[in-house]
N, C-alpha and C positions, 0 to 999 in steps of 0.2 A: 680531238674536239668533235662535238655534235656536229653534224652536218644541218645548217639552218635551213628552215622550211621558207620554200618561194609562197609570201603571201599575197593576195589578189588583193587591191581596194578598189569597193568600185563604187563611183562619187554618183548617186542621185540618178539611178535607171530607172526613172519613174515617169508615167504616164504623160506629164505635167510639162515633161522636157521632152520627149521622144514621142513629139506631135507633129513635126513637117516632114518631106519628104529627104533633105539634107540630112535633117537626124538623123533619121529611118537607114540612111546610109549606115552611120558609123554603127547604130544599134544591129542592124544585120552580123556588120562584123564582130560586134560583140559575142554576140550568140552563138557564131562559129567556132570564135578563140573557147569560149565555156564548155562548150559540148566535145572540145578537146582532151579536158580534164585533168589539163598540167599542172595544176595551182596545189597545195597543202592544204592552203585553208584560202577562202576567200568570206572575204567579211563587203556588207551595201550598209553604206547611207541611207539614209532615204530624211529628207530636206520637207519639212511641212510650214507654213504660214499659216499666219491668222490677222483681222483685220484688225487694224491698230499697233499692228506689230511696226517694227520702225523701220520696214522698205517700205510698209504700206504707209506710214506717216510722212517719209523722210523724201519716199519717189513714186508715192500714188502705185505701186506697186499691188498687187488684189490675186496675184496668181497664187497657187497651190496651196487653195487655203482649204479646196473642199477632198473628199477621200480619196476619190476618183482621181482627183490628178496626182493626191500623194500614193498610189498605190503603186508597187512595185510593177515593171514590166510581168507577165507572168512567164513568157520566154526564160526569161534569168532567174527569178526570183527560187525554182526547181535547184535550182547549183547552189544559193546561198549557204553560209554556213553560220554567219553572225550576222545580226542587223542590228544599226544604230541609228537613233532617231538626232536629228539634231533641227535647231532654227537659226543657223548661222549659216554664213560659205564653207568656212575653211571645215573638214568633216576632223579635225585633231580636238576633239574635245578632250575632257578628264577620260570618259569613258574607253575613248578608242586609246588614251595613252597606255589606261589601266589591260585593255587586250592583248595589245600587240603584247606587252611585256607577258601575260600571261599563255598566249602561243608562242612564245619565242625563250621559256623555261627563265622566265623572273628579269630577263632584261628586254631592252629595244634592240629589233633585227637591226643589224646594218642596212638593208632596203628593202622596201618594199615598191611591188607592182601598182602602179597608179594608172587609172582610166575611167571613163565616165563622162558625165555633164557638169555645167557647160564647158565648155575651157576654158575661156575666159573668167570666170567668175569661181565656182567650187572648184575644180578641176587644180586652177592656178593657184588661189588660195591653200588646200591644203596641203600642196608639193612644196611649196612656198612654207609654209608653218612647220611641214615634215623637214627640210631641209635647215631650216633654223632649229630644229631639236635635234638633229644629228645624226637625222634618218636618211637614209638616198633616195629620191624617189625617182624610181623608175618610172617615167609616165610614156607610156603607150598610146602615141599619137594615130595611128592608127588607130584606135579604139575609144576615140574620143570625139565627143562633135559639139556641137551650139545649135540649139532651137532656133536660133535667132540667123542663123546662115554662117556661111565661108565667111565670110568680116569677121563675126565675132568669133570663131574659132580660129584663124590664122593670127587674128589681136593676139588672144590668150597666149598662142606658141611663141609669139614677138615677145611677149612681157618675159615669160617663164626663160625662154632663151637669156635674158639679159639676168631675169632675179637667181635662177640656179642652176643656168650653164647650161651647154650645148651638148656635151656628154650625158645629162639626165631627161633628152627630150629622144626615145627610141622610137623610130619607124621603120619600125622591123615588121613584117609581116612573118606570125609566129601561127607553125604548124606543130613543133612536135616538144618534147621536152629538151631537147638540144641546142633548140633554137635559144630558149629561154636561156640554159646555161652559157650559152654562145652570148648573150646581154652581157651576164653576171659579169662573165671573164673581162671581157672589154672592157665594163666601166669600171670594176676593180682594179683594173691594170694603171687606166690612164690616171686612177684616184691615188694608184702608190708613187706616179710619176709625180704626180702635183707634190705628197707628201715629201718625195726625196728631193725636190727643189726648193721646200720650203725647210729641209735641214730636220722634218722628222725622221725618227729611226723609231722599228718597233723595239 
């Protein structure tokens, strides 16, 4: 069997979100995990509004609607490797269905790396979307934050803990490719234990 590629998603590292000093936090660490170069492929978001749109109608909502805020960090943006526009939270559009299947030779990985902004909002959304398609998502709390402060990123991990388990929220502080495989193994493990309690067999 092919040995599957660890793919990176990274929700929304854009100007727009990675504006207080909280962020600034998790954005640093992001920048360290990148400049590592353990990913296969790594694919951004990047989340743009416009006025009228229905956050701005729905919650007077007015943010990331000009370029500057949709523009990609430029720290990361040097590592990307695919970019996907969206105007939603959750980043599982058609398009990103149609990638992953075509990095991952015509099907969906079994998991993918999750990290980004906010947590609470994209972050949670698409681990949440990805985990109802069938996907694992590995979300990398560490490598995560909220513009908005600790409230709203410890919210997010409160939700996500409850929508898709405590085994896909990893706070691992990752240096090398071992570490990564050292995820893999664990949450694979505990995921065949779930299966042999629920009476699957491969």
């Amino acid at each position: 069997m092919k040995a599957m590629k660890n793919i990176l998603l990274m929700v929304d590292v854009q100007n727009g979100f990675v504006k207080t000093p909280y962020a600034e936090h998790a954005f640093d660490r992001i920048v360290d995990l990148l400049s590592r170069n353990l990913f296969d492929e790594i694919i951004m978001t990047k989340y743009w509004n416009e006025k009228g749109s229905i956050i701005s109608r729905f919650m007077g909502w007015n943010d990331m609607c000009t370029q500057r805020e949709q523009e990609l960090r430029p720290e990361v943006a040097k590592f990307v490797h695919h970019e996907i526009s969206k105007d939603i939270y959750s980043s599982m559009t058609d398009e990103m269905y149609t990638l992953l299947s075509d990095l991952n030779g015509g099907q969906m990985p079994e998991y993918v790396f999750v990290l980004g902004f906010d947590t609470e909002c994209c972050v949670a959304m698409t681990a949440t979307e990805m985990f109802e398609s069938d996907i694992r998502p590995l979300v990398l709390t560490q490598y995560c934050g909220s513009h908005d402060g600790p409230k709203y990123h410890e919210a997010g991990l409160v939700s996500m803990e409850h929508l898709i388990g405590p085994d896909f929220l990893i706070d691992d502080t990752i240096k090398t490719k071992k570490d990564l495989q050292d995820i893999i193994d664990r949450v694979m493990a505990s995921q065949k234990e779930y299966e042999k309690k629920a009476g699957i067999t491969e």
